[in-house]
C-alpha positions in Angstrom: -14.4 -35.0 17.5 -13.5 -34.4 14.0 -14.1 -31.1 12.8 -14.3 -30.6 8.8 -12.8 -26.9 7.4 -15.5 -25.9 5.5 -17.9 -26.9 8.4 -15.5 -24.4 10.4 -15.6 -21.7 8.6 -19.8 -21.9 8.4 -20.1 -22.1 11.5 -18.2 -18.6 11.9 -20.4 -17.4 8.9 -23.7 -18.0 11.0 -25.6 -16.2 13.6 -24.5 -19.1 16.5 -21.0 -18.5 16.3 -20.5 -16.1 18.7 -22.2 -19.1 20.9 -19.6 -21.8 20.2 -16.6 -19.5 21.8 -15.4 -19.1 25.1 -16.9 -16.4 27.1 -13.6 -14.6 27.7 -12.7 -14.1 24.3 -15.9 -11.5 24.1 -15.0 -9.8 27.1 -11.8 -8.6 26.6 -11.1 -5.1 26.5 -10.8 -3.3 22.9 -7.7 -1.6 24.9 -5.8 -4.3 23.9 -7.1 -5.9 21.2 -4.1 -4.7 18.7 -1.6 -6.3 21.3 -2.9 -9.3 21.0 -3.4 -9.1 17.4 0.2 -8.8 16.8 1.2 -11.4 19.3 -1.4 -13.7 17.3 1.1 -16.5 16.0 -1.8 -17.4 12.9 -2.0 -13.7 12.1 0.9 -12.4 9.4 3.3 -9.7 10.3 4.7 -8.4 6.8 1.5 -8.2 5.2 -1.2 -6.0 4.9 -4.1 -6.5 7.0 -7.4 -5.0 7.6 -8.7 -3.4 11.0 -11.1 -6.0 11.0 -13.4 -8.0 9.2 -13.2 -9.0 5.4 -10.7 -8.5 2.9 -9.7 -9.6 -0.7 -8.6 -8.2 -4.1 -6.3 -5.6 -4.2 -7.1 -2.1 -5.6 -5.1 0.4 -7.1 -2.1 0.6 -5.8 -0.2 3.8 -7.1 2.7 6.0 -5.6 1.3 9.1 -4.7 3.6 12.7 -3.4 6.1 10.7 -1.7 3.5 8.1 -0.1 2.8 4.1 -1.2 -1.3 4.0 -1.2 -2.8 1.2 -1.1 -6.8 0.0 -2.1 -8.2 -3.5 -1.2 -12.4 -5.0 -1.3 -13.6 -4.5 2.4 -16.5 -5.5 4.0 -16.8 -2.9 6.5 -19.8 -4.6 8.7 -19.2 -8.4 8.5 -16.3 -10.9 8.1 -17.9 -12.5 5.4 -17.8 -11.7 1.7 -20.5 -8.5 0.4 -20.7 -5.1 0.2 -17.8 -4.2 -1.4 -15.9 -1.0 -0.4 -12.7 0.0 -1.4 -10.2 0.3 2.1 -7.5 2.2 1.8 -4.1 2.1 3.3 -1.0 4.3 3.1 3.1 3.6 3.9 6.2 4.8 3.2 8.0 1.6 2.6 5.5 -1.1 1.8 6.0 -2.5 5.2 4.9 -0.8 7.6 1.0 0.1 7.2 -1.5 3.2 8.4 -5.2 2.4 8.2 -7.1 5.7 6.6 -11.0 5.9 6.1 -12.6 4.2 3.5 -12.1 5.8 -0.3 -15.0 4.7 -2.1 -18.4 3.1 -1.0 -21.7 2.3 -2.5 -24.0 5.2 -3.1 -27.8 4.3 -2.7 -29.7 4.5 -5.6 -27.1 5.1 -8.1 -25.3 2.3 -10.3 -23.0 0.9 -7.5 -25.5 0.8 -5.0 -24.7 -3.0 -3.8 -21.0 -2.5 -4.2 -17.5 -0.8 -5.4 -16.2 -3.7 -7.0 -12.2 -3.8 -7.9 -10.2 -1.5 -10.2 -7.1 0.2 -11.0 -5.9 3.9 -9.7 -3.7 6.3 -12.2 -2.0 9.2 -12.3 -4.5 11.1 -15.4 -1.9 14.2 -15.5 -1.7 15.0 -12.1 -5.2 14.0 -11.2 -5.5 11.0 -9.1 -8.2 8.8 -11.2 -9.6 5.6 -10.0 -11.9 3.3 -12.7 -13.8 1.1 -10.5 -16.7 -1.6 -11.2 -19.9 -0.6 -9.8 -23.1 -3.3 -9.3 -26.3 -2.9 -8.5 -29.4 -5.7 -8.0 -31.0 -5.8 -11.5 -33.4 -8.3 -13.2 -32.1 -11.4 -14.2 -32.2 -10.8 -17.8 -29.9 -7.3 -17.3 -27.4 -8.6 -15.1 -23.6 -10.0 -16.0 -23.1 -11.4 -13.0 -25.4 -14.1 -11.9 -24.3 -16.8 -9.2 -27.4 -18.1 -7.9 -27.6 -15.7 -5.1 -27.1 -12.4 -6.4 -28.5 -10.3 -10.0 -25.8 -7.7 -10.7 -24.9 -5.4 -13.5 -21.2 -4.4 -14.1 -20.7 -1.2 -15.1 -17.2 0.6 -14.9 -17.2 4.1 -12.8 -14.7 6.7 -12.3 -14.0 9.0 -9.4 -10.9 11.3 -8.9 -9.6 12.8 -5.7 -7.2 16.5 -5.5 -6.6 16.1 -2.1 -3.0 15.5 -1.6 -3.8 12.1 0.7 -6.5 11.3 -1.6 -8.8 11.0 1.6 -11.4 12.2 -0.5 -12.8 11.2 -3.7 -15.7 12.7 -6.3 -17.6 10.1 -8.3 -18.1 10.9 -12.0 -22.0 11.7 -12.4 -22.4 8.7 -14.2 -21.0 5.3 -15.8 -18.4 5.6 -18.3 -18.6 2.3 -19.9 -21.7 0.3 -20.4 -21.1 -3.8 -20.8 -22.5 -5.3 -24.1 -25.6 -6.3 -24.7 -25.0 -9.7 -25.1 -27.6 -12.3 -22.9 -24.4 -14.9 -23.1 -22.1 -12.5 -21.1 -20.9 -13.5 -17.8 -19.3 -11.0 -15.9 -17.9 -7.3 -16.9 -15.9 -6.0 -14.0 -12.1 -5.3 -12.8 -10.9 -3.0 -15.4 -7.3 -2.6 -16.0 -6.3 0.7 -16.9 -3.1 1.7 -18.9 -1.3 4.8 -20.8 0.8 4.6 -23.9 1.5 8.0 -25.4 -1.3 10.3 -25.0 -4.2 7.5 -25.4 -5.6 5.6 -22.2 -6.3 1.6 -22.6 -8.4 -0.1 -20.9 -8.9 -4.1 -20.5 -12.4 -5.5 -18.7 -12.2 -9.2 -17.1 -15.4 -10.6 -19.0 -16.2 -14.1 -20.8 -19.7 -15.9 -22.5 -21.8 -18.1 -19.9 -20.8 -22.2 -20.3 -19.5 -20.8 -24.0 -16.2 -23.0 -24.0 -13.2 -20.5 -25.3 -10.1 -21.5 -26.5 -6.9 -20.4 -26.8 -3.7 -20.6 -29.3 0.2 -20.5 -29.1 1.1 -18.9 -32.6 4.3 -18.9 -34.1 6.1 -18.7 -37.3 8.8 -20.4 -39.1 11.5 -20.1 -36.8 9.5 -21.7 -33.6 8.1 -25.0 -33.8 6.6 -26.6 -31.1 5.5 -30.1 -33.2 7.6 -32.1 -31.0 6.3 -35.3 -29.2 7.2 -33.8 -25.7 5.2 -30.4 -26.4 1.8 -32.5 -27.0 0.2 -29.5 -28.8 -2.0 -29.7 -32.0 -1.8 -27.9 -34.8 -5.2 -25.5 -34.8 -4.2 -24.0 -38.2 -1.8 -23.1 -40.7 -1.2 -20.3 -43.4 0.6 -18.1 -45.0 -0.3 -14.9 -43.7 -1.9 -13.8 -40.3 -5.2 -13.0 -41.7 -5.6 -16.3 -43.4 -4.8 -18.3 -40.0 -7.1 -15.9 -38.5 -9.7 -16.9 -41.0 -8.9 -20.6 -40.6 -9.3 -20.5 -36.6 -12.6 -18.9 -37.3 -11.6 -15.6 -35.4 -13.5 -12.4 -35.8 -12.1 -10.1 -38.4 -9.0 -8.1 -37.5 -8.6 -9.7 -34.2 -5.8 -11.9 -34.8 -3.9 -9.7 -37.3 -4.5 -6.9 -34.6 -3.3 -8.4 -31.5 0.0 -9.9 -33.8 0.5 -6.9 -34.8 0.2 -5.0 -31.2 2.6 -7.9 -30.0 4.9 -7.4 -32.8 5.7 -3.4 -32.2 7.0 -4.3 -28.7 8.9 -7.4 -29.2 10.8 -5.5 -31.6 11.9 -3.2 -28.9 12.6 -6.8 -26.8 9.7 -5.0 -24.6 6.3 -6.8 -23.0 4.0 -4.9 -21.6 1.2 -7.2 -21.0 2.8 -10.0 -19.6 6.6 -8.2 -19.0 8.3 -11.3 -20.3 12.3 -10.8 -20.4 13.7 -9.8 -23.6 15.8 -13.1 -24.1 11.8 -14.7 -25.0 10.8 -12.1 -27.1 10.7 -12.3 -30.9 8.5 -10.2 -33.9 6.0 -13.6 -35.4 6.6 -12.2 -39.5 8.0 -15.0 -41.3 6.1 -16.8 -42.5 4.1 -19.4 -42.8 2.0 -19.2 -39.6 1.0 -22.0 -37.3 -1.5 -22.0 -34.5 -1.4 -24.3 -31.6 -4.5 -24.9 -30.1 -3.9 -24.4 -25.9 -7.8 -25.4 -25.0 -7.8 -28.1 -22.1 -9.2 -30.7 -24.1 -6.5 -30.2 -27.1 -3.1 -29.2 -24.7 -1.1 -31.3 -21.9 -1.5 -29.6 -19.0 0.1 -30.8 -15.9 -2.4 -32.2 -13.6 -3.5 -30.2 -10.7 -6.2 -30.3 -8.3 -8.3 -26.5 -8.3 -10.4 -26.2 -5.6 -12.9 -29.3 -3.8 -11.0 -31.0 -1.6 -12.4 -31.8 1.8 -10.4 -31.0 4.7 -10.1 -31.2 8.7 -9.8 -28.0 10.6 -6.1 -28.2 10.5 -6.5 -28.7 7.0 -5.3 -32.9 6.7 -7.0 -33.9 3.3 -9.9 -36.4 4.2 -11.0 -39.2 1.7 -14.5 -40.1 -0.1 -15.3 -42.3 3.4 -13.9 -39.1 5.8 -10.6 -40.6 7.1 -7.8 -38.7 7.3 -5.1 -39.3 4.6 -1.6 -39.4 6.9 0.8 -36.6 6.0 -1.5 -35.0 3.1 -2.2 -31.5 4.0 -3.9 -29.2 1.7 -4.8 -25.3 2.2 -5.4 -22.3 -0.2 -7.3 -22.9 -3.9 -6.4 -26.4 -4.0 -9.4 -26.4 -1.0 -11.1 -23.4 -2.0 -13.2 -22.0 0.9 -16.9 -21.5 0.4 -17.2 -20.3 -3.4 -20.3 -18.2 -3.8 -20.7 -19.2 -7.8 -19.8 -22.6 -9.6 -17.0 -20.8 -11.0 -15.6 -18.0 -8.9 -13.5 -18.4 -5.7 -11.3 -15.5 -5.5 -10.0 -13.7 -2.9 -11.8 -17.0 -0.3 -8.3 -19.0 -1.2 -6.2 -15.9 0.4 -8.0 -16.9 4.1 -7.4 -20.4 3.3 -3.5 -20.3 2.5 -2.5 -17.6 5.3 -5.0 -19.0 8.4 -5.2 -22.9 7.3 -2.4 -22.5 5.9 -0.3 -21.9 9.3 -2.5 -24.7 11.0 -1.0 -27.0 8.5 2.1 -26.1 9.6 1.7 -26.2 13.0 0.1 -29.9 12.9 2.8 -31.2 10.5 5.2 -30.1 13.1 3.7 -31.4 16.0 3.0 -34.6 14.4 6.9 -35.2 14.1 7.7 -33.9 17.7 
């Protein structure tokens, strides 16, 4: 019988499953459960792994008196996605991996009571700081993250550890950053922290519910992308940032701002945001300006399948009438798991590359032997 991934991984989800597997895989002995673990050929060897149970973004990492530590989302109670911890793991080589107890985890009552959602871990002059997103079950009309299942607010926390193995950690006594009040907004969480000079930055994963944004390539004289082959149109053009700016219809001062935060680094052939090489990085001041407009219904994009496609257990690609399409194989976020929203998938396409993923692998091969 044919057995469909996503039916798979449900039925492993639900209360049955323990039902639908052999007998003798429940009674072996926790003695040796770690043996068999690493002798598992679906189960990766150079990569770090939880104890058990589930797993996704990474937290935090940061080098730490001589030591590698490592944060990640855990599910300490299920293999299934919810209540969000942050694991932590430590090394001295970013191979080889020590399990510690769990850093940070919800407090009841307080505003990450349903979860300790991902973040970023600094050095804040020799204080170990972490900036995590807390949630906690609002109503509807206060929450930023609403996927038909869950009501959350996003608010950013902080919590900073002096114990040299940063085993434990003190939560601040309250949020330090509120999201806006905006009824549009969808999402406020994952905050990414940074220093420059003596000032902390700070950048917040956010966007407006089914508000279509758009995005633009700008350039001045010297790069021109009006070529047949680049398919981009032109969005705007002036002859000074803050009239493109005005032109695109951008808030005041954004434009000229980021431009301007852009310019003061490719100057120094520096990136910070996106660390491009030096070779690809020039100040945009001569003018005039030009913006490309990037949004998908404006730009070529090369065409690529994100998430949807139905799949067998060993993850062959199955058509609209279920039959198997010979030599297609598909694994990861071009078959994305089980998404819990209509547009989040996450850390559920990590699962799908490394476990179907190796499937794939092993069927091709055996197909050919």
């Amino acid at each position: 019988m044919r057995i469909l991934r996503r039916d798979f991984v449900r039925a492993l989800g639900g209360s049955g499953a323990c039902a639908t597997l052999p007998s003798s895989f429940w009674e072996s002995q926790a003695s040796d459960s770690r043996e068999r673990l690493a002798a598992d050929p679906l189960r990766p060897q150079y990569h770090l792994l939880p104890a058990k149970n589930w797993m996704n973004d990474p937290n935090g990492p940061i080098y730490w008196k001589g030591r590698y530590h490592m944060f990640f989302q855990y599910n300490p109670n299920a293999a299934v996605w919810g209540d969000m911890h942050w694991a932590h793991a430590v090394s001295e080589d970013m191979i080889h991996w020590r399990h510690l107890p769990i850093a940070l985890a919800p407090t009841p009552g307080w505003d990450d009571a349903d979860g300790c959602f991902t973040g970023s871990a600094v050095d804040d002059h020799g204080t170990a700081t972490i900036l995590y997103t807390g949630v906690k079950t609002v109503a509807p009309e206060q929450a930023t993250l609403r996927d038909g299942v869950h009501n959350f607010r996003e608010v950013q926390c902080l919590a900073t550890s002096s114990d040299p193995q940063l085993l434990t950690w003190t939560k601040w006594n309250q949020p330090v950053l509120q999201p806006p009040k905006d009824p549009r907004l969808a999402g406020f969480r994952d905050p990414f922290l940074w220093r420059e000079g003596e000032n902390w930055y700070l950048g917040v994963g956010s966007g407006l519910f089914k508000q279509g944004g758009r995005g633009y390539l700008v350039v001045d004289r010297t790069g021109d992308y009006s070529a047949p082959d680049y398919r981009l149109v032109v969005a705007g053009e002036a002859p000074t940032i803050a009239a493109l700016e005005t032109q695109l219809g951008l808030p005041a001062e954004s434009l000229q701002q980021t431009v301007a935060y852009y310019n003061r680094f490719a100057e120094r052939g520096e990136d910070p945001l996106l660390g491009k090489a030096r070779e690809y990085l020039a100040p945009v001041i001569q003018p005039p300006f030009k913006a490309y407009d990037l949004g998908v219904d404006k730009a070529f994009y090369s065409v690529h399948t994100f998430g949807g496609l139905e799949t067998t257990v060993n993850a062959e690609v199955v058509n609209a009438g279920g039959e198997i399409i010979p030599g297609l194989y598909a694994a990861g976020r071009t078959a994305a798991g089980i998404p819990v929203s209509p547009y989040y998938a996450s850390g559920l396409s990590i699962g799908d590359a490394t476990f179907f993923g190796r499937r794939a692998a092993m069927h091709a091969v055996a197909r050919r032997a």
